[in-house]
Each structure stands twice: as structure tokens, then as C-alpha cells.
N, C-alpha and C positions, 0 to 999 in steps of 0.2 A: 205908417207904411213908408219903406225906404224908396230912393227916386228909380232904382232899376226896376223895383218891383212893379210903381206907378207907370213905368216905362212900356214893360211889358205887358200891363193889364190894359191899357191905351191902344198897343200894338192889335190886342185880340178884339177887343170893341171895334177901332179898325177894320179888321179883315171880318167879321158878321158881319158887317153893315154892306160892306163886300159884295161878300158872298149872299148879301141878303137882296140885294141889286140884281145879283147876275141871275137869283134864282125865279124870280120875279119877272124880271124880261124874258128868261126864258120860259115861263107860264104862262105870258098873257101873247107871247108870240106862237108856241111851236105846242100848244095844247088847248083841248077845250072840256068844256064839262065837269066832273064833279073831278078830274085829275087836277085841273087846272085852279078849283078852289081849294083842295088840300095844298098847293104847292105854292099858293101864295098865302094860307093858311100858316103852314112852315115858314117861308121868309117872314112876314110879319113877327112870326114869334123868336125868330135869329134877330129882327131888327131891335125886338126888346131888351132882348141880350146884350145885344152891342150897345145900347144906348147905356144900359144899367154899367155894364161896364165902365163907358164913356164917364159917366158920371160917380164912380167909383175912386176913380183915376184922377177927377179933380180936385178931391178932396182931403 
């Protein structure tokens, strides 16, 4: 894999882990109940992403 590509797959691990933050505080702040396990259900599995990414990118 060339380094822009490694660059950009970085950039995207990145912004999941992001976006897997903001979606997570805003579940355990502004919701309760079974919405609020699906929605950290989802970020946990954006975190996965991002990470597999993360580590995609350093190899």
C-alpha cells in the first residue's frame, strides 16, 4: 500500500473513532433505554472499524 493511501485509511480510522465518541456521549447523556443501548451498540461497532483501520494503516 502506497503512503497516501495509508494516509487516508488513517484519516478514516480517525474520524470513526470520532465519530464513535461523540455518538456514545450523546447516548449515555441525552437518552435512556433500549435507544440508548442500540446507540452505543452502533458506536462500539464504528470503534471497531476505526481501530481495524488504525491498524491497517500501520502496516
Amino acid at each position: 500500500m502506497d503512503a497516501m493511501t495509508k494516509m487516508w485509511v488513517s484519516l478514516f480510522g480517525i474520524g470513526m473513532m470520532a465519530i464513535a465518541a461523540l455518538l456514545i456521549t450523546f447516548a449515555r447523556m441525552k437518552t435512556k433505554g433500549v435507544v440508548k443501548f442500540v446507540l452505543s451498540l452502533i458506536a462500539f461497532i464504528i470503534l471497531i472499524i476505526g481501530f481495524i483501520c488504525g491498524l491497517i494503516s500501520i502496516i
